[in-house]
Steps between C-alpha positions, in 0.01 A plus 500: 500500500742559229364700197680294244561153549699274198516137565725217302430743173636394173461609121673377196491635139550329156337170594669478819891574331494827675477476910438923633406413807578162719310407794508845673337584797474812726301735711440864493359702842216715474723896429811345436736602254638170279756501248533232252858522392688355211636554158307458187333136478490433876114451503387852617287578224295157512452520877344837483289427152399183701419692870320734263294249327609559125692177501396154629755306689550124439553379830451607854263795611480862579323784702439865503304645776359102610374467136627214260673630185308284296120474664514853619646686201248781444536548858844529554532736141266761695727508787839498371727752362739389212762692311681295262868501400414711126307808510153368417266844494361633205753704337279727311340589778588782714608446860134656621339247246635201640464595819151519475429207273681247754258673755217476337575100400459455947219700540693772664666856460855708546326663756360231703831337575697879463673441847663146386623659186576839579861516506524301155237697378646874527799385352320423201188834466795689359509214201141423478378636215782327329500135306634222726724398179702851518564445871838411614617166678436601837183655460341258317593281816315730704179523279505121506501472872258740532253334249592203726431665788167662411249253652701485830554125436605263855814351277721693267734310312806661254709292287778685450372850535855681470661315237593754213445801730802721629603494816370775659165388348551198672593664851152621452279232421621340825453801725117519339495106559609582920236769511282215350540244786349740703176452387536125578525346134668192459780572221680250322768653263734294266821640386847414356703734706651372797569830650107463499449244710571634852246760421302223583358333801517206416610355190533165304817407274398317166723332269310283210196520657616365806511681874892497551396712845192668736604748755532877591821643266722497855421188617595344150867729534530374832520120378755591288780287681848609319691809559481694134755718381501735240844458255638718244798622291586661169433195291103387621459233201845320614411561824190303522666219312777438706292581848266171357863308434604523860416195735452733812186669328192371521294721267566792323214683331539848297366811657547844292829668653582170708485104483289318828721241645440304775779207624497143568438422882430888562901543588569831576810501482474434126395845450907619543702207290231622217703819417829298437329239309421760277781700448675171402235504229620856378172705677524867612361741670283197756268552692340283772219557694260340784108588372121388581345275280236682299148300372670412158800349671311264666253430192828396358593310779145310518571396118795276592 
């Protein structure tokens, strides 16, 4: 049985003028890791305020653990883990302080559940006479998690727990959230980043609040039918306008150093009269090159 089940779940704002999330349904197994992925306004934020109870949807229904998000609310709050996308902890309170309060509020202590949190929690000792608001990104993240983590809930959810953080911060949140599955809790993470998503098992691609895509991060890469290239020359901005002017190319999308292309009816052999095509249109210095479509490339692609 799955341990989060979403069925035909929508929620509108501002009398119904604002749609977050339309019709979505989906299924998470019991220890998987999920990934909601998307930019900002995609829905992720409703879905997990709704799977955690502290929103009402307007259509459709939801589960966590077998229990309804609406009749079984008090339920499902006892079980659940939530860490939302701002730092929510009391920031006058010193990292020991709010450690203990959100232990206290389940009836339980650091060192009950000292083997789940462990390896979040020695990061922190070193900090924890100090106030949560004097912290710095990353730790905060890993005070919140912990505070999240401190009644060993079934579910943990994390709306964009790395946003804001740098990226070695980032690195390790995820390694703590792979040392996590091993204690068999159901984790669904939201984030932004694409490079994100095939830290995943499985994830699901949302666009306004609607599921563009449900799969594992290679099986989504794999349906990605066209041959992409990565372009570039001296001039990138001319570049990507003249790439989009030429009736060979089916899409071009900007990438940092290069520009994605990908050509009509997959013709390989439009890779080589690229390069002349360009110099007639005064480029230097170009590069072509075969590459793998990445999770973002196909986002993109789903879009269209």
């Amino acid at each position: 049985m799955a341990d989060v089940v979403l069925n035909s779940i929508s929620k509108t704002y501002n009398k119904g003028a604002t749609r977050a999330v339309n019709n979505v349904s989906f299924e998470v197994n019991k220890g998987e890791l999920f990934g909601l992925i998307g930019p900002d306004g995609a829905g992720k934020t409703s879905i997990f305020r709704i799977l955690t109870t502290l929103l009402l949807p307007d259509n459709g229904t939801a589960s966590v653990n077998g229990y309804d998000v609406v009749k079984d609310y008090k339920i499902i709050r006892r079980n659940v883990g939530y860490m939302p996308g701002r730092f929510s902890l009391y920031q006058d309170l010193t990292v020991e302080e709010n450690l203990n309060f959100f232990a206290t509020v389940f009836n339980t202590s650091i060192k009950e559940n000292y083997e789940l949190v462990k390896d979040i929690y020695v990061q922190l000792e070193p900090f924890k006479s100090r106030k949560a608001g004097k912290l710095s990104g990353g730790m905060k993240q890993k005070l919140a998690l912990c505070c999240a983590l401190i009644h060993r809930p079934t579910v943990l959810f994390l709306d964009e727990p790395t946003t804001g953080v740098d990226v070695v911060s980032r690195k390790e949140f995820w390694e703590m959230l792979k040392r996590l599955k091993q204690q068999v809790i159901t984790i669904l993470v939201s984030t932004p980043y694409m490079d994100e998503a095939t830290l995943c098992e499985r994830i699901a691609l949302l666009q306004n609040g609607e599921i563009l895509s449900i799969d594992s991060p290679q099986t989504i890469t794999a349906q990605f039918l066209s041959t992409l290239y990565a372009v570039r020359s001296d001039n990138m901005s001319k570049l990507l306008h003249d790439l989009r002017k030429l009736s060979l190319v089916k899409s071009c999308n900007a990438f940092g150093a290069y520009h994605h292309i990908a050509f009509q009816n997959n013709d390989p052999g439009w890779a080589q009269q690229l390069i002349p095509l360009l110099e007639a249109q005064q480029h230097t210095n170009i590069e072509v090159k075969s590459i793998e479509p990445t999770i973002e490339d196909c986002f993109i692609n789903l879009m269209k």
